[in-house]
C-alpha positions in Angstrom: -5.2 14.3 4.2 -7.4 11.6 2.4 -5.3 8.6 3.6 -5.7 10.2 7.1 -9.3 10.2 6.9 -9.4 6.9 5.1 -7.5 5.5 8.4 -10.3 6.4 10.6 -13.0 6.4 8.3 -13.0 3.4 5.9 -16.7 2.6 5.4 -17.2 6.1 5.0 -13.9 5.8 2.2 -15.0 2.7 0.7 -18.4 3.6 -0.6 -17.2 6.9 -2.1 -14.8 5.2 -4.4 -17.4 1.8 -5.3 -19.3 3.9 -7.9 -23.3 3.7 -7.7 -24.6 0.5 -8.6 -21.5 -1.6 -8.0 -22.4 -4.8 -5.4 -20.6 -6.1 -2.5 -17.8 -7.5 -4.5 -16.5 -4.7 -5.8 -17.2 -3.1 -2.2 -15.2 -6.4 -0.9 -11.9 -5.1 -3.7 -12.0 -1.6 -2.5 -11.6 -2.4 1.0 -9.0 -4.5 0.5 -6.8 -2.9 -1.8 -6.8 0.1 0.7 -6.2 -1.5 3.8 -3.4 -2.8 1.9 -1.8 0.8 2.1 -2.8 1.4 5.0 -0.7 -1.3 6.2 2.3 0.4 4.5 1.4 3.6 5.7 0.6 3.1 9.2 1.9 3.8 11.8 3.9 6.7 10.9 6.3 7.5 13.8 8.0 10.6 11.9 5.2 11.3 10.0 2.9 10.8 6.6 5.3 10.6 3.2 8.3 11.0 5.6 11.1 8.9 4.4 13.4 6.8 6.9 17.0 5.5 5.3 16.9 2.2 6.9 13.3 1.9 4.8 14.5 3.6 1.8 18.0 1.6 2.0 16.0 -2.0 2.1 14.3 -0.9 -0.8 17.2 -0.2 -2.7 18.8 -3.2 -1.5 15.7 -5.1 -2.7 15.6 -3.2 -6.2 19.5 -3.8 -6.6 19.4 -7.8 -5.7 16.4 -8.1 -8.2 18.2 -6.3 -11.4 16.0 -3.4 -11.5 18.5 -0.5 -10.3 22.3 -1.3 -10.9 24.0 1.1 -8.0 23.4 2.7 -5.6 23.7 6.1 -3.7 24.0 7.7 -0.8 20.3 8.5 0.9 20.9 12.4 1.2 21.4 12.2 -2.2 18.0 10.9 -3.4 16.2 12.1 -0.8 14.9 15.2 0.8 11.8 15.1 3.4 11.3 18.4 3.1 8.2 18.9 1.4 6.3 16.1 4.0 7.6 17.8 7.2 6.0 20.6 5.8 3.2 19.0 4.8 2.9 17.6 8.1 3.5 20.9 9.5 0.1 22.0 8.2 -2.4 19.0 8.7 -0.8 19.4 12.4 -2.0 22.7 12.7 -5.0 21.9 11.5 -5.2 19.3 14.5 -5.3 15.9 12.3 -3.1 12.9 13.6 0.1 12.2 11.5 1.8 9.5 12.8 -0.9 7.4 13.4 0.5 5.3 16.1 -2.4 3.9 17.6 -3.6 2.6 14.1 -4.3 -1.2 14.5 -4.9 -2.9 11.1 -8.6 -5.2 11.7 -7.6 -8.7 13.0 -9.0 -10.3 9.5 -10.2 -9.1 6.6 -13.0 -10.1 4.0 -11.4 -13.5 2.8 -10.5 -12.9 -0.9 -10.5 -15.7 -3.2 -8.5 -14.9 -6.6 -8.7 -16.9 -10.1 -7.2 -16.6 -13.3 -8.9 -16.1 -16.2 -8.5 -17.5 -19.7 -6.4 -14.6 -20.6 -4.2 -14.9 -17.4 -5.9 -11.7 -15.6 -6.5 -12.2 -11.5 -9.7 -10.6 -10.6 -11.3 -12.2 -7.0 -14.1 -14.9 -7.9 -15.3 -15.2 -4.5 -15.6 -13.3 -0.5 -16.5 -13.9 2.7 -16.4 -11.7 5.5 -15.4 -14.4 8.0 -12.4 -15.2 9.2 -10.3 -17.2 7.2 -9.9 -20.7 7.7 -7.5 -23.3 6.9 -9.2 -24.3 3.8 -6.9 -23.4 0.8 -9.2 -22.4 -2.1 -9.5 -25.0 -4.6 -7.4 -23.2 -7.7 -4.3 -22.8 -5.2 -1.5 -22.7 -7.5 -3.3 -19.7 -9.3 -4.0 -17.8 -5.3 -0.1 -18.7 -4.8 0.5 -16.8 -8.0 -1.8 -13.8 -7.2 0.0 -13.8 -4.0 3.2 -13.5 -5.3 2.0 -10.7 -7.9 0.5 -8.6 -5.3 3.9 -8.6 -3.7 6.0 -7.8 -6.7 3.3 -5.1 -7.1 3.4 -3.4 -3.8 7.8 -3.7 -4.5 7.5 -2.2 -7.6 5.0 0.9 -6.2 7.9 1.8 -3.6 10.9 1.4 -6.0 8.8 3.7 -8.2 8.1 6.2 -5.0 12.3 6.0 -4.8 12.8 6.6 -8.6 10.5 9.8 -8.3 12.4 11.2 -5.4 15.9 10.6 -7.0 14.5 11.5 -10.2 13.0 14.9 -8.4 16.5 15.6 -6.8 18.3 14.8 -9.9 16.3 17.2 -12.1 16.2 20.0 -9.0 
């Protein structure tokens, strides 16, 4: 229900999770990091949470070519939509949009400048909310590498999602 309404409300969304007193910044973090999901999560032809096996097989493919599962299994196996169709179900009844299909992700967001501390931790050193230009930021090697990390990271949050449903059916 949250992501739903963070879909078509995300100024609303943004401010109630920048606590009091934070600036624009951490406003500028907030919005990104969650229309980030939202482009994993939208549109959702069969539904919110509702697993398809051509997604769920790409990710194991993924997670099997990188080392961090070492086999496979069949999808009915692992993975039961159950629990979402019902869930689905119920926020249909109560006349909210679960698919989402008309969602169309802003054309740019708030450019997002990252840097590496001394201690190696990314954190964004500067924003803009114009589009973004050609102009590579001047640290690029250490953008490339937050790049690259924010990839592994969104990998490694669905491998986890698929390690919790297995795990789930396993222990069920």
């Amino acid at each position: 229900k949250g992501w739903i309404y963070c879909r078509d409300h995300e100024e609303e969304c943004v401010d109630f999770v920048t606590p009091v007193g934070m600036g624009t910044l951490y406003k500028a973090r907030q919005r990104y990091q969650m229309r980030e999901i939202n482009k994993l999560v939208w549109p959702a032809p069969m539904g919110i949470g509702v697993h398809t096996e051509e997604g769920l097989l790409g990710t194991q493919a993924t997670a099997l070519a990188s080392g961090l599962i070492n086999h496979t299994v069949p999808f009915e196996d692992h993975t039961n939509n159950r629990y979402a169709r019902e869930a689905n179900e119920m926020l249909i009844e109560e006349g909210l949009d679960v698919e989402g299909l008309y969602f169309d992700q802003p054309q740019y967001q708030v450019k997002l400048s990252f840097c590496l501390d001394t201690n190696g931790v990314a954190d964004i050193c500067a924003f803009s909310g114009e589009p973004p230009t050609d102009n590579p930021p001047k640290d690029l090697e250490s953008y490339i590498l937050v790049i690259v990390i924010s990839a592994i990271s969104v990998s490694a949050l669905l491998i986890l999602l698929v390690t919790c449903v297995f795990l789930y059916k396993w222990w069920t």
